[in-house]
C-alpha positions as protocol buffer text, in pm:
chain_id: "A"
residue {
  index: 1
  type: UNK
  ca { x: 8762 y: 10006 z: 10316 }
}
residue {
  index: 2
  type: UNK
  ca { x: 9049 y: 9736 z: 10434 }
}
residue {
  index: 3
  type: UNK
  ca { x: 9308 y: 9720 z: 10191 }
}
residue {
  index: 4
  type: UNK
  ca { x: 9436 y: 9420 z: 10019 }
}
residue {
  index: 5
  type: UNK
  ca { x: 9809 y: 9260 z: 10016 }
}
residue {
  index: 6
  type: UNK
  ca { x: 9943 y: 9187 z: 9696 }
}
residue {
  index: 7
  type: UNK
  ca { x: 10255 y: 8977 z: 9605 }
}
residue {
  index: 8
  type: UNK
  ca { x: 10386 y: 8980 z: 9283 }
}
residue {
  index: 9
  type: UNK
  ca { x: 10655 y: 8748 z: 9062 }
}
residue {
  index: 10
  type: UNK
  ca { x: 10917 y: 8992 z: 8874 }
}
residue {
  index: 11
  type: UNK
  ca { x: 11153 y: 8795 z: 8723 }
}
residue {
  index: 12
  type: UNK
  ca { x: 11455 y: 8958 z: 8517 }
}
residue {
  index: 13
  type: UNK
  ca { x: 11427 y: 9371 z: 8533 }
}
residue {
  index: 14
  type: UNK
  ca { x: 11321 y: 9375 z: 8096 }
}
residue {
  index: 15
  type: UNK
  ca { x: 11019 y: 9291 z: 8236 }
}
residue {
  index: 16
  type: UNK
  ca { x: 10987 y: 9678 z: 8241 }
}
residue {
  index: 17
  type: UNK
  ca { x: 10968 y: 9743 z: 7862 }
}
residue {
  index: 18
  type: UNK
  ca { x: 10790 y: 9442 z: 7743 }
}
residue {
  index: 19
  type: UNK
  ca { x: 10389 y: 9430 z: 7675 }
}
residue {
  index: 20
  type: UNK
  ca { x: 10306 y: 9057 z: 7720 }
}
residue {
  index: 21
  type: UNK
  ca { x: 10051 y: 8841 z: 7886 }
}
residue {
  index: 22
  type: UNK
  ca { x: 10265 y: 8889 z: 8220 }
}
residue {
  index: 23
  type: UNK
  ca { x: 10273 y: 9277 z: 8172 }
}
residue {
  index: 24
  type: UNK
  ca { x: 9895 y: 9305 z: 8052 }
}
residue {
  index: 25
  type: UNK
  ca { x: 9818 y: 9155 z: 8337 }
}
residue {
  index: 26
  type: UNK
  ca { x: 9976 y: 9369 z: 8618 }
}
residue {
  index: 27
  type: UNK
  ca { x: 9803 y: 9641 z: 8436 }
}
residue {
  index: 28
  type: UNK
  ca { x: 9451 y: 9460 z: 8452 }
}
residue {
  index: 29
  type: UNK
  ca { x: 9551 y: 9363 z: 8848 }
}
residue {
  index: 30
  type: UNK
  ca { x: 9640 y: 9757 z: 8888 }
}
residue {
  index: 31
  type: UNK
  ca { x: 9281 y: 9856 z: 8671 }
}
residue {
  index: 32
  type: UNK
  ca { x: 9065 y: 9667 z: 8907 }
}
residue {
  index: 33
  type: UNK
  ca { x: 9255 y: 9734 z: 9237 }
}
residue {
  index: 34
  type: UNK
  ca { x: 9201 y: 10134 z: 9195 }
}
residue {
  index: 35
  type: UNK
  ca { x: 8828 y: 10052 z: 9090 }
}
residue {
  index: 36
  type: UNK
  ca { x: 8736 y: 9846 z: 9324 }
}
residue {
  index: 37
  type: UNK
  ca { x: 8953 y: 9994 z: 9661 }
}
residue {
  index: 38
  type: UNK
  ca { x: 9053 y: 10310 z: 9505 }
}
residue {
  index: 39
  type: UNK
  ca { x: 9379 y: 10459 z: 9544 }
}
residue {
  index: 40
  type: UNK
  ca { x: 9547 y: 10414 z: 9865 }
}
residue {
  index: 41
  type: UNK
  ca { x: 9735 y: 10650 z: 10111 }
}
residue {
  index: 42
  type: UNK
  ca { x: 10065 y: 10495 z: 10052 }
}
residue {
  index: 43
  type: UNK
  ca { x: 10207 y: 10190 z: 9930 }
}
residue {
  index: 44
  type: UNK
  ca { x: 10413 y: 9987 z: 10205 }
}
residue {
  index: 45
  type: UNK
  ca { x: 10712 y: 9787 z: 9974 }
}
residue {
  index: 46
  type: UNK
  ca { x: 10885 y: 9486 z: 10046 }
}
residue {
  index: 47
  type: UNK
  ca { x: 11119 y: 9384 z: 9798 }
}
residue {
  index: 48
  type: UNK
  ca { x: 11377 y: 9097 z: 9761 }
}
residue {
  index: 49
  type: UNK
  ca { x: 11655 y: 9349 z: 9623 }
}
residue {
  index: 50
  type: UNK
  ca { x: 11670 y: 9547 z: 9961 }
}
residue {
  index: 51
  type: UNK
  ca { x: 11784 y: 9300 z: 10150 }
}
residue {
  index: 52
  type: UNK
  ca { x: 12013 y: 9412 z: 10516 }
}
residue {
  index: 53
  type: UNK
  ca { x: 12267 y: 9280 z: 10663 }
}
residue {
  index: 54
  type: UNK
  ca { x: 12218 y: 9568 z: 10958 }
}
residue {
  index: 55
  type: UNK
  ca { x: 11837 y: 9447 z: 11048 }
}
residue {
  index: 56
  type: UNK
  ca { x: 11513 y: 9562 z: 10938 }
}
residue {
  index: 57
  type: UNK
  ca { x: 11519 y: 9952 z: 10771 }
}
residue {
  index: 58
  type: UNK
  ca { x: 11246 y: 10220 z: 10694 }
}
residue {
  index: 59
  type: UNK
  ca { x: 11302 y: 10500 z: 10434 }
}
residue {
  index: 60
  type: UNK
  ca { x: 11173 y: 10831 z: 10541 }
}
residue {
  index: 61
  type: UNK
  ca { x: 11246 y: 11054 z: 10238 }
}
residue {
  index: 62
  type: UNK
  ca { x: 10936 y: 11224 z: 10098 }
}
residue {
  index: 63
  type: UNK
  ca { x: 11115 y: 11207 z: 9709 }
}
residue {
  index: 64
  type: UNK
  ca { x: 11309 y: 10854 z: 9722 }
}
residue {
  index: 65
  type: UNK
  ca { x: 11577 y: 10803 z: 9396 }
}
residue {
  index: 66
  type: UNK
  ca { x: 11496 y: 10563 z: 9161 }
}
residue {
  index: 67
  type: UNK
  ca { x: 11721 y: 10279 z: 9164 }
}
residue {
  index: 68
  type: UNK
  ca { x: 11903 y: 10144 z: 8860 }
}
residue {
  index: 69
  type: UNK
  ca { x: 12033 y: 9790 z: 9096 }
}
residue {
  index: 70
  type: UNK
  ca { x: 12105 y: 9617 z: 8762 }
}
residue {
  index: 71
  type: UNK
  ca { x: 12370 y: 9566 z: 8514 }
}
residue {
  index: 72
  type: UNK
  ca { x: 12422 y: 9470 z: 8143 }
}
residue {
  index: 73
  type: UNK
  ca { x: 12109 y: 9581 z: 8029 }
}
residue {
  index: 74
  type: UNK
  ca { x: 11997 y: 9770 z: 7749 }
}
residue {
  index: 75
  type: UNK
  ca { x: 12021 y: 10174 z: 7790 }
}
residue {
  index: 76
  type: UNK
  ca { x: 11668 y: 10198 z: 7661 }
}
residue {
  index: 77
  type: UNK
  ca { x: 11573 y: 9978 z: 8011 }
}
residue {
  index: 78
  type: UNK
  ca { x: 11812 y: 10265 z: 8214 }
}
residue {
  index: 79
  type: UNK
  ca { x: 11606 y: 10535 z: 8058 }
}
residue {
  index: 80
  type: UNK
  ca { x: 11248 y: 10393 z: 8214 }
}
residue {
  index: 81
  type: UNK
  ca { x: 11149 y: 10678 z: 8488 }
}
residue {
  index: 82
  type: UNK
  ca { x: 10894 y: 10556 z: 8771 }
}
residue {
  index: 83
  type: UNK
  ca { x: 10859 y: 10936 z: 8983 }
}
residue {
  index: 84
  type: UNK
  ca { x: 10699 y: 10836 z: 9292 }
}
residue {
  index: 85
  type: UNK
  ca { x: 10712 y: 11024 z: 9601 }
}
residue {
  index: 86
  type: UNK
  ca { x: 10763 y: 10903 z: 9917 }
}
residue {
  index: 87
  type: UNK
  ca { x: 10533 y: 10893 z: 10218 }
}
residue {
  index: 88
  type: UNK
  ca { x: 10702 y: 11016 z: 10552 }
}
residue {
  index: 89
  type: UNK
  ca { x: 10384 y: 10968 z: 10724 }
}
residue {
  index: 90
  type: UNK
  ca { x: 10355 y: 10599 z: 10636 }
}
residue {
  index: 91
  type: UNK
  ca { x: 10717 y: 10548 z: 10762 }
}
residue {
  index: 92
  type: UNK
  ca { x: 10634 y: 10660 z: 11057 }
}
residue {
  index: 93
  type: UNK
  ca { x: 10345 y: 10459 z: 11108 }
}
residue {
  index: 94
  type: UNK
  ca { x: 10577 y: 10132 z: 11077 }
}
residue {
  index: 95
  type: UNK
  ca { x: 10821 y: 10283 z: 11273 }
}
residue {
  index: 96
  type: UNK
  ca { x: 10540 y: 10312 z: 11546 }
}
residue {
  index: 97
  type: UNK
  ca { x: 10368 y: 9955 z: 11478 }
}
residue {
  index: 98
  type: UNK
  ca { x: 10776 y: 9779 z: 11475 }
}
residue {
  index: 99
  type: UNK
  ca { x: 10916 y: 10016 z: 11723 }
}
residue {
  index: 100
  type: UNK
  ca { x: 11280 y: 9891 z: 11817 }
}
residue {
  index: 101
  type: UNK
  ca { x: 11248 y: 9581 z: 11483 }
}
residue {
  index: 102
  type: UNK
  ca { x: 11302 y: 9876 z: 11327 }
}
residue {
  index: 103
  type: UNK
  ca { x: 11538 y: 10117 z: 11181 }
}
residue {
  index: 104
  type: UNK
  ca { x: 11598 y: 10439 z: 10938 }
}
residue {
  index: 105
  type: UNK
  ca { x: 11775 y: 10443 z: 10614 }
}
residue {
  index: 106
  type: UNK
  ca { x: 11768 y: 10688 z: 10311 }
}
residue {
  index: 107
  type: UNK
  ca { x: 12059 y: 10549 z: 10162 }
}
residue {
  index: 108
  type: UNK
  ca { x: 11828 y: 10330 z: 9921 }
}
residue {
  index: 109
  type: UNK
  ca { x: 11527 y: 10440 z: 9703 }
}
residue {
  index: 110
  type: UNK
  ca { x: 11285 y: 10244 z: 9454 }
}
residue {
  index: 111
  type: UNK
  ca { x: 11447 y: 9932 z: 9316 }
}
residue {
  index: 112
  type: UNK
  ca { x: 11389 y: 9751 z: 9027 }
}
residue {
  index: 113
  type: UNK
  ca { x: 11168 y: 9484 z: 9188 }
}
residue {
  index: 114
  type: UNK
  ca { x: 10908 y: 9774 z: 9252 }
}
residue {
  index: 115
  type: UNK
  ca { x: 10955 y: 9994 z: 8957 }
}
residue {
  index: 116
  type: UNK
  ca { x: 10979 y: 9750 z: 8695 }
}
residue {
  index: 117
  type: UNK
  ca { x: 10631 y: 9589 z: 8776 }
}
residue {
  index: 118
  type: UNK
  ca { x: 10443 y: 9927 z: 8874 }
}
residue {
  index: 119
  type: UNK
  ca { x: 10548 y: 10068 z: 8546 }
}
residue {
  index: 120
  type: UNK
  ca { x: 10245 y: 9858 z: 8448 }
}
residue {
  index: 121
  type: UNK
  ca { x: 10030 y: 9823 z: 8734 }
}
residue {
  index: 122
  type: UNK
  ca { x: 10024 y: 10146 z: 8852 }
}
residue {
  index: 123
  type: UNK
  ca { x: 10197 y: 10377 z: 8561 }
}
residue {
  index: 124
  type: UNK
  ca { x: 10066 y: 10674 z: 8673 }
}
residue {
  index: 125
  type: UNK
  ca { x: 10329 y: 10662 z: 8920 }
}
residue {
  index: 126
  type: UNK
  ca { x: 10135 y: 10909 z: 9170 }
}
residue {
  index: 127
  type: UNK
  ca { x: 10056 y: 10667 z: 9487 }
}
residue {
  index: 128
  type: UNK
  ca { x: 10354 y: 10742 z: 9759 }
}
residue {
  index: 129
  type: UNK
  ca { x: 10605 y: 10481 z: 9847 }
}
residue {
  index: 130
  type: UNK
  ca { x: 10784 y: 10395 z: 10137 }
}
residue {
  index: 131
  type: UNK
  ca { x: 11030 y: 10029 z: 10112 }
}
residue {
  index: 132
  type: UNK
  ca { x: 11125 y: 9857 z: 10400 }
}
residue {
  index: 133
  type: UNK
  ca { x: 11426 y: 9646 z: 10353 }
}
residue {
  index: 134
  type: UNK
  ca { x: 11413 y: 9240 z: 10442 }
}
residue {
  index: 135
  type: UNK
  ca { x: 11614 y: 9152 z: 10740 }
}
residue {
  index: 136
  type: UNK
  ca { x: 11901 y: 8887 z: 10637 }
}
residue {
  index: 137
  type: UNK
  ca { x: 11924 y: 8760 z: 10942 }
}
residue {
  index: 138
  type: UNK
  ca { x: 11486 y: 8687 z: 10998 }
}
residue {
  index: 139
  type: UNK
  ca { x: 11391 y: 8372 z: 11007 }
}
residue {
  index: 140
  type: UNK
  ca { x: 11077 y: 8287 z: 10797 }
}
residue {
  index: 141
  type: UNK
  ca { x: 10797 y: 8293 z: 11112 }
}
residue {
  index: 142
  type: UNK
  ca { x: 10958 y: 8604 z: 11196 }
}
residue {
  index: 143
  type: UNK
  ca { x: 10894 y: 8738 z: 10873 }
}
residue {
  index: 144
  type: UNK
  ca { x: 10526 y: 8629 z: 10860 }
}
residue {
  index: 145
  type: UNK
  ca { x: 10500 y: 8778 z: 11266 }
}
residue {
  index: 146
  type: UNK
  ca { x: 10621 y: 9115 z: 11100 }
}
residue {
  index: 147
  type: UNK
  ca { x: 10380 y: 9081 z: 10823 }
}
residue {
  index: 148
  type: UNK
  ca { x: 10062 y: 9032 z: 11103 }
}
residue {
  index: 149
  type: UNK
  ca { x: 10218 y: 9382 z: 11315 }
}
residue {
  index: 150
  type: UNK
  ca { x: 10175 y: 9533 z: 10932 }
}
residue {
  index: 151
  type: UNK
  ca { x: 9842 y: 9430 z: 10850 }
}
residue {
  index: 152
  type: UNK
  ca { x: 9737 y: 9707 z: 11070 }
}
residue {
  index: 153
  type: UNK
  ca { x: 9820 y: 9946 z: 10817 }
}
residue {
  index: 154
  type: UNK
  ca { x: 9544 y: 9808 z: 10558 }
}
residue {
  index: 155
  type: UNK
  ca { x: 9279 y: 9923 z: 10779 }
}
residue {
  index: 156
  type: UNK
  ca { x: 9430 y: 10298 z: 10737 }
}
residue {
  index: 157
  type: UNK
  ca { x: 9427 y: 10328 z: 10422 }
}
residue {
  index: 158
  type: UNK
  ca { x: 9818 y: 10174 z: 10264 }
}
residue {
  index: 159
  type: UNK
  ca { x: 9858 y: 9902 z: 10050 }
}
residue {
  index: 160
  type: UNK
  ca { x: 10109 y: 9618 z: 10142 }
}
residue {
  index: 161
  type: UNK
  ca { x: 10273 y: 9499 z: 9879 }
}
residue {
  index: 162
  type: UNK
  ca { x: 10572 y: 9261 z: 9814 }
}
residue {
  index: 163
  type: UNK
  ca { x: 10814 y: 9137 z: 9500 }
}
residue {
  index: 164
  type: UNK
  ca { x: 10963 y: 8842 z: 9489 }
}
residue {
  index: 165
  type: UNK
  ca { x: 10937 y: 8509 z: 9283 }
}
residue {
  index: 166
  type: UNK
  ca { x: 10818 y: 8194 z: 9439 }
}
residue {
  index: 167
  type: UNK
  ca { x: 11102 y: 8047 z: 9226 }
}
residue {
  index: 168
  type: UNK
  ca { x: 11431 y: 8205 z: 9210 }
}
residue {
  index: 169
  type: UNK
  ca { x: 11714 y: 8047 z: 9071 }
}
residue {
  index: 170
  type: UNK
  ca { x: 11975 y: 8194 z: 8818 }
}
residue {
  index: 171
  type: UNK
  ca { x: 12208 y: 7988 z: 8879 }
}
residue {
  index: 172
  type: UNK
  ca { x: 12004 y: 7784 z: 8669 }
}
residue {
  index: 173
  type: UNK
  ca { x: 11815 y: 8044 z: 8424 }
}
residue {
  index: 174
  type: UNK
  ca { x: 11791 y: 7907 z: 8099 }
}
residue {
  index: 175
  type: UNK
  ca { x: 11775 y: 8152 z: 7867 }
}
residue {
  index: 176
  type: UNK
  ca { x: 11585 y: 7977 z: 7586 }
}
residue {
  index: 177
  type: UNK
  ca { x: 11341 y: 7854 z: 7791 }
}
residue {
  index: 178
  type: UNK
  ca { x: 11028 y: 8014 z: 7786 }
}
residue {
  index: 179
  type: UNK
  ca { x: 10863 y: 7756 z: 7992 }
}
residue {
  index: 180
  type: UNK
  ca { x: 10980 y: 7611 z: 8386 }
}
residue {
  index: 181
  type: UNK
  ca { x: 11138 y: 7278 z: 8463 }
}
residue {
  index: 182
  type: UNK
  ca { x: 10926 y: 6986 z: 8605 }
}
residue {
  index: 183
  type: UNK
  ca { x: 11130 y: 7099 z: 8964 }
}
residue {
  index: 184
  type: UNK
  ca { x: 11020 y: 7475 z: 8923 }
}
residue {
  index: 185
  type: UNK
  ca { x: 10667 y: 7372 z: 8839 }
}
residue {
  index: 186
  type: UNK
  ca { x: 10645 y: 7129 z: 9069 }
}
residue {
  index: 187
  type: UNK
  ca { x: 10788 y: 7382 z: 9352 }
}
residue {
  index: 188
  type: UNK
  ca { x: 10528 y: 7662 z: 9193 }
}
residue {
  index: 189
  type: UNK
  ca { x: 10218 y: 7450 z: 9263 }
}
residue {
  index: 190
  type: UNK
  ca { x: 10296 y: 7311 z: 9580 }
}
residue {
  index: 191
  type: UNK
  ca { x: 10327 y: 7728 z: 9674 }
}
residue {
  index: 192
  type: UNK
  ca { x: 10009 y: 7806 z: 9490 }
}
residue {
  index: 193
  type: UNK
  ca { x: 9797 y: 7498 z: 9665 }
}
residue {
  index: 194
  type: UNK
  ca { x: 9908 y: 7627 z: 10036 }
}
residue {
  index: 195
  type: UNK
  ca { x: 9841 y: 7971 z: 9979 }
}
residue {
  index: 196
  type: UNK
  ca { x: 9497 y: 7919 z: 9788 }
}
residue {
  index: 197
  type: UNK
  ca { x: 9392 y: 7691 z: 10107 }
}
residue {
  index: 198
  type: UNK
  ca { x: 9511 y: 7893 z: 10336 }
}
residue {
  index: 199
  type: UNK
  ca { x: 9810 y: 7650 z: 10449 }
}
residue {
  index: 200
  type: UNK
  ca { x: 10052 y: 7949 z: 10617 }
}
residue {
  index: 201
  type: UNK
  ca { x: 10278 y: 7690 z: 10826 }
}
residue {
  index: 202
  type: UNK
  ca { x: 10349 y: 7499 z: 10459 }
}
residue {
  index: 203
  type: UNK
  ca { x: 10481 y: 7796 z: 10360 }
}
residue {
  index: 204
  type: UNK
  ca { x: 10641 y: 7902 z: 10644 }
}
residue {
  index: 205
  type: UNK
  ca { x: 10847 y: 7562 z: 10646 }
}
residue {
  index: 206
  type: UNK
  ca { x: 10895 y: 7553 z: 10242 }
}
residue {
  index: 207
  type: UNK
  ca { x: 11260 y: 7421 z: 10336 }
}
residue {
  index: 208
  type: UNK
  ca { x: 11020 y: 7115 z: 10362 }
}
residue {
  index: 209
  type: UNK
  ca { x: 10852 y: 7071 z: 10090 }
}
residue {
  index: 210
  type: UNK
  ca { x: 11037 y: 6844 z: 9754 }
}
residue {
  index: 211
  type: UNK
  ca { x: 11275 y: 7078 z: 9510 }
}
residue {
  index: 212
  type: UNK
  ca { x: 11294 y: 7362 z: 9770 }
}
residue {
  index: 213
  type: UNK
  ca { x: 11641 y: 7360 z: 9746 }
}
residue {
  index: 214
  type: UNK
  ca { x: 11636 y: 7439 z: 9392 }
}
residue {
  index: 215
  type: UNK
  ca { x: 11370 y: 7678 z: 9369 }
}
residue {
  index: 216
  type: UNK
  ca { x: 11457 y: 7903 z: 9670 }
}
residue {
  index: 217
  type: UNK
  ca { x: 11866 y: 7844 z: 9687 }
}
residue {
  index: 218
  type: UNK
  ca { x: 11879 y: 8158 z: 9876 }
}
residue {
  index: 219
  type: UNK
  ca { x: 11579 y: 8312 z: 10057 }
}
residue {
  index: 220
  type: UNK
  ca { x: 11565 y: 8702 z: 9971 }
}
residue {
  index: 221
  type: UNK
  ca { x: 11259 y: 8632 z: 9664 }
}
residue {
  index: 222
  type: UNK
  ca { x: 11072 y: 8393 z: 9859 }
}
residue {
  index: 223
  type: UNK
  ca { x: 11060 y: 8610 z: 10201 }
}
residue {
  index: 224
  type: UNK
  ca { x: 10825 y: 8914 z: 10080 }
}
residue {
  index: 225
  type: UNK
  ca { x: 10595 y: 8632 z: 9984 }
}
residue {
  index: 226
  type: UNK
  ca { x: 10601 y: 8554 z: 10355 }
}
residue {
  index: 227
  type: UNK
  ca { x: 10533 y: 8878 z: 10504 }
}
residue {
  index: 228
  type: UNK
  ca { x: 10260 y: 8930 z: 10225 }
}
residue {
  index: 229
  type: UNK
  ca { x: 10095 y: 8579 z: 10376 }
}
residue {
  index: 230
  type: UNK
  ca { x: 10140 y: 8768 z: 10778 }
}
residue {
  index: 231
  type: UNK
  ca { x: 9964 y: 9067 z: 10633 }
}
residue {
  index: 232
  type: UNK
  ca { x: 9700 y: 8906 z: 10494 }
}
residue {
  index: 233
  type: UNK
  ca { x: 9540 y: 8740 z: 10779 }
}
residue {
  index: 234
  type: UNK
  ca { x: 9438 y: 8469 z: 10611 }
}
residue {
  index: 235
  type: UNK
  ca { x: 9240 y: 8667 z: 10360 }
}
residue {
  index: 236
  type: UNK
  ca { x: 9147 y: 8497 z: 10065 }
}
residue {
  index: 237
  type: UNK
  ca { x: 9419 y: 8431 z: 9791 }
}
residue {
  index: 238
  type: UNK
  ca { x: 9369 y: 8534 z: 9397 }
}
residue {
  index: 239
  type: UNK
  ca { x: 9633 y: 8365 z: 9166 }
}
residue {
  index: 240
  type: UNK
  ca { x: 9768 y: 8564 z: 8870 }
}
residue {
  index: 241
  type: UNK
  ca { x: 10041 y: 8519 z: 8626 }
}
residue {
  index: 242
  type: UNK
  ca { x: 10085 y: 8191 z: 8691 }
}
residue {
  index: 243
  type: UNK
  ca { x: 10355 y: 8176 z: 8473 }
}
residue {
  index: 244
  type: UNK
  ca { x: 10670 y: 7992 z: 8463 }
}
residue {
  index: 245
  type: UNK
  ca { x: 10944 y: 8094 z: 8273 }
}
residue {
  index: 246
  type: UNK
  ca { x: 11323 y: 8120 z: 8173 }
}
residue {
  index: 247
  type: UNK
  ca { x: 11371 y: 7741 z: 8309 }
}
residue {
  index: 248
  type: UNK
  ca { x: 11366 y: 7863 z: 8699 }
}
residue {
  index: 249
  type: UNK
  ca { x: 11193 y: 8115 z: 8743 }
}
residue {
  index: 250
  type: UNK
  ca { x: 10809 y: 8155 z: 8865 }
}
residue {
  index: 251
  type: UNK
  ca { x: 10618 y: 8532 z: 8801 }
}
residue {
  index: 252
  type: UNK
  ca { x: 10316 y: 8393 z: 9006 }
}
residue {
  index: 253
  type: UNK
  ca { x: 10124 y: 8646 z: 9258 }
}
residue {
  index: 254
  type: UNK
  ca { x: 9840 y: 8674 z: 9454 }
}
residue {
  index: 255
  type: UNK
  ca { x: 9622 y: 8936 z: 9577 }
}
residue {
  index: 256
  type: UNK
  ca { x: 9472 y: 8886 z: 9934 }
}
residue {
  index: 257
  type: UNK
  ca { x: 9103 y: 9005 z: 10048 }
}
């Protein structure tokens, strides 16, 4: 059976500890995703915190560290363990499908945009991993053409997944507000219209579209979103969480099928 792509919103890393309409609901996207596909080969990772300056990278290590890549938080958030294993054999798949777009490095491991949001969607921790880091230097088509060489994967048996936020601004994070501006809601529609319809090029020129500026300021949360959308081949798009919160920030995701 082919695989799905999912994209998910993950916000500030305390999203790890909480149980909340956010968090009950990566565990009810996790629940049906093993029932209805079962559990795949190997997840293939995209997150905004891996993000190169020296191209596109691969991890190879069959036991990849955990990654604490955030500070001033509460030691009780320090003391969450996600054990995954790696998946050598999926790494060498994408080295295979990117060929030269491609390049080793163990140096990182499972950051906190995976961890913290499979804590609840997949807490059993027992499906392989394998992140590949988000070039700093692709442009967004090149993202989504790297996301259509992946999709090849589904049909093997891996999962795609990526972790990002369709808004992601802290310069502006407010704290005290549990809700989003009018800009980040705005932004957050616009994004959930063009992928529900199936509108790629939108979202491959978001610079484009009103309040980009403010809700992307730099790219590195909106790009997985992007390679998620090449992956998907133009699948059909499921919303969930769309929730905005913390002034600027959007935890919306989609699963594609």
């Amino acid at each position: 059976m082919k695989m799905p792509v999912i994209f998910s919103g993950h916000g500030d890393p305390m999203i790890a500890l909480r149980d909340d309409e956010i968090t009950r609901t990566l565990a009810a996207v996790g629940r049906q995703f093993l029932t209805t596909f079962g559990k795949p080969q190997a997840i293939l990772a995209i997150s905004a915190h891996w993000y190169t300056v020296q191209g596109t990278l691969i991890q190879t290590s069959a036991s990849p560290p955990q990654i604490n890549d955030m500070f001033g938080f509460p030691r009780e958030l320090y003391e969450v363990r996600y054990p995954a294993k790696g998946s050598p054999e999926l790494a060498a798949r994408v080295q295979q499908i990117l060929g030269a777009q491609v390049s080793v490095d163990n140096d990182w491991g499972i950051d906190h945009g995976i961890w913290t949001i499979f804590v609840h969607m997949f807490p059993a921790a027992d499906i392989p991993i394998v992140e590949l880091s988000i070039d700093r230097n692709i442009t967004p088509a090149g993202a989504f053409e790297t996301g259509k060489k992946l999709s090849a994967l589904r049909d093997e048996g891996y999962l795609i997944f990526g972790s990002g936020n369709v808004v992601h601004n802290l310069r502006e994070v407010d704290w005290n507000n549990p809700n989003g501006t009018d800009k980040t809601l705005n932004f957050n529609q616009k994004i959930i219209d063009a992928v529900t319809a199936g509108d790629a090029e939108k979202i491959i020129s978001y610079e484009k579209i009103p309040d980009a500026a403010y809700a992307v300021p730099t790219p590195e949360h909106f790009l997985p979103l992007i390679y998620c959308l090449g992956a998907a081949q133009g699948d059909n798009a499921m919303v969930f969480n769309n929730v905005c919160n913390l002034g600027s920030m959007a935890m919306t995701g989609f699963t594609f099928s």
